[in-house]
C-alpha positions as CSV (number, residue, x, y, z in Angstrom):
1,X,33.3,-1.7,-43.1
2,X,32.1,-4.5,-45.5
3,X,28.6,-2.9,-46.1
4,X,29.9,0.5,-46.7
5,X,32.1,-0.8,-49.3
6,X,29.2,-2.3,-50.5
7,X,27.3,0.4,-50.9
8,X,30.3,2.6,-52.7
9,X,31.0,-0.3,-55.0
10,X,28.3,1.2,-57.4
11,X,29.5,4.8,-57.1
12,X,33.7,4.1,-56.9
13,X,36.2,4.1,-59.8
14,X,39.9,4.1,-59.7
15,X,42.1,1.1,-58.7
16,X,40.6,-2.1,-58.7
17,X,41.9,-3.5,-56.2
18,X,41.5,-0.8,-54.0
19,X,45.1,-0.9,-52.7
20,X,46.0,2.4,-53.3
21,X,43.5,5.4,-54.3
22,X,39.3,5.1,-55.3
23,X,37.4,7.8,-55.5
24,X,33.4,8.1,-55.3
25,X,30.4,10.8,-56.1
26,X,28.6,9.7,-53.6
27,X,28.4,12.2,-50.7
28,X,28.8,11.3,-47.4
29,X,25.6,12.5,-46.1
30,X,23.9,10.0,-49.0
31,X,26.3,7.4,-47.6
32,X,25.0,7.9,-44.0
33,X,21.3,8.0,-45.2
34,X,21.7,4.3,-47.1
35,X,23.4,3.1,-43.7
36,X,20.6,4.6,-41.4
37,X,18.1,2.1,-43.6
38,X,20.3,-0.5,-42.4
39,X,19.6,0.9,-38.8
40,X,23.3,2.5,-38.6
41,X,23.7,6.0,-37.1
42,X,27.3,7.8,-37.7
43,X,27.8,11.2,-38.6
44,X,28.7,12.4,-42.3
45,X,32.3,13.3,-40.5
46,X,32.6,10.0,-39.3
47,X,31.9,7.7,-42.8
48,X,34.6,10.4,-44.1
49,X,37.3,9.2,-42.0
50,X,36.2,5.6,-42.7
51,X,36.2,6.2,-46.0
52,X,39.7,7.8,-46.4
53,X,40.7,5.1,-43.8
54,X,39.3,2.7,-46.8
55,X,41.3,5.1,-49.5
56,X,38.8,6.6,-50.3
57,X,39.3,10.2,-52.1
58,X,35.5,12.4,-52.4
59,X,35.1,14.5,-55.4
60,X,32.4,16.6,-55.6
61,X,29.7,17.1,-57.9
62,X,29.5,20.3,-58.7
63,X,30.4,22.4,-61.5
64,X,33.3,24.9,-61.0
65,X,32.3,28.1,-62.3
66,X,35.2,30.1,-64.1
67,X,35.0,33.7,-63.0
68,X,37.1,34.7,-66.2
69,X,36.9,35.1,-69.7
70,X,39.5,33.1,-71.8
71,X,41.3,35.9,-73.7
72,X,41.1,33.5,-76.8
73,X,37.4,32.6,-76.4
74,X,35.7,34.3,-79.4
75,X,38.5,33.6,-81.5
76,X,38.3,29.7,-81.1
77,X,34.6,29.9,-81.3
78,X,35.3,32.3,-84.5
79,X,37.8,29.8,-86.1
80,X,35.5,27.0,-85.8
81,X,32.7,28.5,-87.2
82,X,34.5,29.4,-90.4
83,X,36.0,26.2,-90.3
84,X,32.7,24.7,-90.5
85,X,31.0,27.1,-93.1
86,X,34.4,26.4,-95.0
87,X,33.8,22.3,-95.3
88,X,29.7,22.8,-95.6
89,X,30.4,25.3,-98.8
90,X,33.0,22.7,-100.2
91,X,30.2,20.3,-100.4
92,X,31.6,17.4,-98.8
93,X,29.1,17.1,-96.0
């Protein structure tokens, strides 16, 4: 378990000391490619339960997409815009 924590160290934030929650990017099929260079073979399932065994908590990388429209969008966008046009006319840019 020493070398896996060693490879997540670059790729883990959160507490620490690692008592209570740390969370990584890192997937866990890149975490079982860096341990088959060290001639280690587990499955991506496995170095899961390993690494919520070491409190581990995976985030994923992508992007949620919304699938709706703020009601409010164009508005804010609106505001801003006129905001800015507002302080560029005043001159104190």
């Amino acid at each position: 378990m020493a070398l896996i924590e060693e490879i997540m160290e670059p790729e883990t934030a959160g507490d620490p000391m690692g008592k209570w929650l740390n969370w990584t990017r890192k997937s866990t099929y890149k975490l079982c490619e860096e341990l088959k260079r060290q001639n280690i073979n587990i499955s991506p399932n496995t170095s899961g339960k390993i690494l919520k065994h070491l409190n581990y908590s995976l985030k994923s990388n992508r992007k949620s997409i919304s699938t709706t429209t703020h009601p409010d969008r164009n508005p804010q966008f609106e505001f801003i815009g006129t905001t800015v046009k507002q302080f560029e006319d005043s001159g104190e840019v």
